[in-house]
C-alpha positions in Angstrom: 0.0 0.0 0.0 2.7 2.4 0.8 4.4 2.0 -2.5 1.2 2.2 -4.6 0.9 6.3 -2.3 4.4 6.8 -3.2 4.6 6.0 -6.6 1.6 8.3 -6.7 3.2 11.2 -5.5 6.4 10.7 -7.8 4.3 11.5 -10.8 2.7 14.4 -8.9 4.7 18.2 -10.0 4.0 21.2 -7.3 3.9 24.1 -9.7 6.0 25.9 -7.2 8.6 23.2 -7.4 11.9 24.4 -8.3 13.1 23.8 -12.0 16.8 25.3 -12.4 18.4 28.7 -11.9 18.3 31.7 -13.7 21.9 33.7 -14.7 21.9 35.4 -11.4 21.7 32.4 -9.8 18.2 32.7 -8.6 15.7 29.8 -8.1 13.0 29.4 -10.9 10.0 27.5 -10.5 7.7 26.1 -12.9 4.7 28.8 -12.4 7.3 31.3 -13.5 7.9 29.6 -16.6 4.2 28.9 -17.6 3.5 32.4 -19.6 0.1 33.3 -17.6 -0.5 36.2 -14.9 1.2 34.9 -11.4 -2.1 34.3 -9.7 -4.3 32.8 -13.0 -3.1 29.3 -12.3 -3.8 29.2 -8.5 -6.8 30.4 -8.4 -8.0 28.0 -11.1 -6.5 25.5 -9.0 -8.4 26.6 -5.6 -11.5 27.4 -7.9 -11.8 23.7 -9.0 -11.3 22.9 -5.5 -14.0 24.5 -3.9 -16.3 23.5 -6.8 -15.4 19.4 -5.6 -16.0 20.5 -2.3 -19.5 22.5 -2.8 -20.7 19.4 -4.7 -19.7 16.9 -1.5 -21.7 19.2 0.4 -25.1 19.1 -1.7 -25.1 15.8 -1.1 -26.8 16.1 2.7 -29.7 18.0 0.4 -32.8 16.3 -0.5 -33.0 16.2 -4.6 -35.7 18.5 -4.8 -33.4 20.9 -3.0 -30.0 20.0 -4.6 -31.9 20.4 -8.2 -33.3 24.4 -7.0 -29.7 25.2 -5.8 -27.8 23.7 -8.9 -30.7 25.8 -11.5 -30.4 28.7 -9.4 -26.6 29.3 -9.3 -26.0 27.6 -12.1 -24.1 24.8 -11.1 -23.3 21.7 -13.2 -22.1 24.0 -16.0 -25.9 25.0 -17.1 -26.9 29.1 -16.9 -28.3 30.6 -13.8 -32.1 30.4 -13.5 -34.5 32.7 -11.9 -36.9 31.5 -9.2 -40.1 31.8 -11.5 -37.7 30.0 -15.0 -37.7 27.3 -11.8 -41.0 27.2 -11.0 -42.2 26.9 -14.4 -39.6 24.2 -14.7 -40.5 22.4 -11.8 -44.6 23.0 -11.8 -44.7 24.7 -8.3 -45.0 27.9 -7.4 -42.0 30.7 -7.1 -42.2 31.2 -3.7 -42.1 27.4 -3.1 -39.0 27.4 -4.6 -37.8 30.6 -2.5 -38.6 28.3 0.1 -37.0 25.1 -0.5 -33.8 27.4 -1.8 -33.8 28.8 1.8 -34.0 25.4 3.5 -31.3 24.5 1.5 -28.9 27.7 2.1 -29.5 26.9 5.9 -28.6 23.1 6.1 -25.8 24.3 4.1 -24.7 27.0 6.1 -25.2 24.8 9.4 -23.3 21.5 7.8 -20.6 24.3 7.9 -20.5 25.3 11.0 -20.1 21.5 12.5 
């Protein structure tokens, strides 16, 4: 088991791992060398991240709620919805789905807090 992890993280490049030295003698990493603004990389990185984390967390949601929260902010790569495009999606009303959008902001928001 510990060889399979290792092997792993042999194959695995920080982009903050050092790759050479410049003229002066100064260290050069690999995010230097990758031609895009200094933070664009990381915070795609942490973006991505957050997303995997934000879908782990809709799953203590019922699917009536997870389905309102993913049309509303547009998650699963589809355009934001209003609450009445959702209603009329969903046959119920628009206030019903303010509703079950609430519910679901607040289990959210306490599952967080644990």
């Amino acid at each position: 088991m510990h060889l399979r992890v290792t092997k792993r993280r042999r194959s695995e490049v920080s982009i903050y791992d050092p790759i050479g030295y410049d003229r002066e003698g100064n260290e050069i990493m690999l995010i230097d060398v990758l031609g895009s603004e200094p933070n664009v990389i990381p915070d795609q990185v942490v973006a991505r991240e957050e997303v995997e984390l934000l879908h782990k967390e809709l799953r203590i949601l019922a699917p009536k709620e997870r389905k309102v929260l993913e049309l509303r902010f547009g998650l699963q790569h589809a355009p934001r919805k209003t609450q009445r495009e959702i209603a009329r999606m969903l046959g119920i009303s628009r206030s019903y789905v303010s509703r079950i959008e609430k519910r679901a902001v607040t289990k959210l928001a306490r599952e967080d807090l644990r």
